[in-house]
C-alpha positions in Angstrom: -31.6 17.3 1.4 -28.8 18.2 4.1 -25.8 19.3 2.5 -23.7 16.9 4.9 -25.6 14.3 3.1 -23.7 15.3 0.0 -20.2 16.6 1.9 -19.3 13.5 4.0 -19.1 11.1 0.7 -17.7 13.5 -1.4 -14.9 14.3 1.0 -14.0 10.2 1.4 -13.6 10.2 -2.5 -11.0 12.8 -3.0 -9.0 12.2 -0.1 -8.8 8.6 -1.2 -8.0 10.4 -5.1 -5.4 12.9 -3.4 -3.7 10.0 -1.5 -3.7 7.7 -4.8 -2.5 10.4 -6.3 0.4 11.4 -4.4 1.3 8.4 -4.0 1.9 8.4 -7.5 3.9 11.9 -8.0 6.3 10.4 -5.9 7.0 7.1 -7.6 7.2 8.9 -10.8 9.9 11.1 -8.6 11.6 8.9 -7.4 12.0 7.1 -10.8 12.8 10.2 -12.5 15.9 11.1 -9.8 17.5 7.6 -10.3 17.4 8.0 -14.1 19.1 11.4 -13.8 21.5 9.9 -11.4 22.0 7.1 -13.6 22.8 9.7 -16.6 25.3 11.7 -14.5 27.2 9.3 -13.5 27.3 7.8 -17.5 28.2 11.8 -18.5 31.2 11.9 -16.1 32.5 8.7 -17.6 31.8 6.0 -14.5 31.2 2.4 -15.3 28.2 1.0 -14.2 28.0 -2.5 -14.2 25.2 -4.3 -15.4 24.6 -6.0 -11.4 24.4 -2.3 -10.2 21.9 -1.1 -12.8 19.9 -4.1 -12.0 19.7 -3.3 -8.5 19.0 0.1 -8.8 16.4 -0.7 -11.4 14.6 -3.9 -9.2 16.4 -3.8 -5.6 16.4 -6.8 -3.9 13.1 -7.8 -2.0 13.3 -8.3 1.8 12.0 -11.6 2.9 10.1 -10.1 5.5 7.7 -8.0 2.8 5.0 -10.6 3.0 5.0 -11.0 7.1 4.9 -6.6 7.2 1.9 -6.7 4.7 -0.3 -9.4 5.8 0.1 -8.2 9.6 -1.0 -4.5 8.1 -3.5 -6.3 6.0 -5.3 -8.2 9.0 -4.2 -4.9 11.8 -6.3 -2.8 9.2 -9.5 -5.3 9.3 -9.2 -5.6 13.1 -9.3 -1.8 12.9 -12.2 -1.6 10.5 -14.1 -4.2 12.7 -13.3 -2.2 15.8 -14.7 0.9 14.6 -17.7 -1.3 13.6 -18.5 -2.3 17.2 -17.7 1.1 18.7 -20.1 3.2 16.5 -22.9 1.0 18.2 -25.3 1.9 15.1 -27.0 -1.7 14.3 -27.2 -0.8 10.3 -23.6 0.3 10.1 -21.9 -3.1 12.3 -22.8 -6.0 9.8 -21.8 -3.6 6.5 -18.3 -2.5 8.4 -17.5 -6.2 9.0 -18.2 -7.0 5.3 -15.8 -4.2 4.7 -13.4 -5.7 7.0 -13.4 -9.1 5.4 -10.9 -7.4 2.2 -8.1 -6.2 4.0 -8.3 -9.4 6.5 -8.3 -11.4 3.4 -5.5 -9.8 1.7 -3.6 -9.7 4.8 -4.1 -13.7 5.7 -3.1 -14.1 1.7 0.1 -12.5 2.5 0.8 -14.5 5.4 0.1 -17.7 3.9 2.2 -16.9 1.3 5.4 -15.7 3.6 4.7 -19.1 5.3 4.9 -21.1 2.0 7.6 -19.2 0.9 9.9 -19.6 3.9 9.3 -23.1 4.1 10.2 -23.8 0.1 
């Protein structure tokens, strides 16, 4: 057995698990800094009213989050397609494109959805 055999998959795994799990260090950061701000500012005797809190807790959601994600959603499966085609091996193209069907599938839920929702 070549030990790329065993290297190349295992490396896809935990970069995949080190991105996931950054990506959750800093959510639980940046959670953890708005509590503490939230605490000072109770300590030092500032009202906060309950419209603040509530938009520091939830902030508002841009109308535009559906468009931005559904055009990265269907960018991603054009790039996953792309790289299917350019790797020219005949076994890899037709499993690449099956890849490619998620993200593109995602990404046209997300536009339909920005369409519906700008038009209710």
């Amino acid at each position: 057995m070549n030990p790329h055999e065993v290297w190349v998959p295992l490396s896809m795994f935990i970069g995949v698990s080190v991105v996931l799990s950054l990506w959750v260090w800093f959510r639980y950061k940046a959670k953890k800094e708005l509590q503490e701000t939230i605490r000072t500012a109770i300590e030092k005797g500032q009202g906060l009213s309950t419209e603040l809190i509530e938009n520091l807790v939830n902030p508002p959601v841009s109308p535009q989050r559906d468009l931005r994600r559904g055009v990265i959603g269907v960018l991603a499966a054009i790039g996953f397609a792309l790289f299917a085609l350019i790797l020219g091996e005949e076994d890899a193209v037709r499993p690449l494109l099956g890849i490619a069907m998620f993200p593109l599938s995602i990404g046209a839920g997300f536009l339909l959805m920005h369409r519906l929702g700008r038009s209710a």
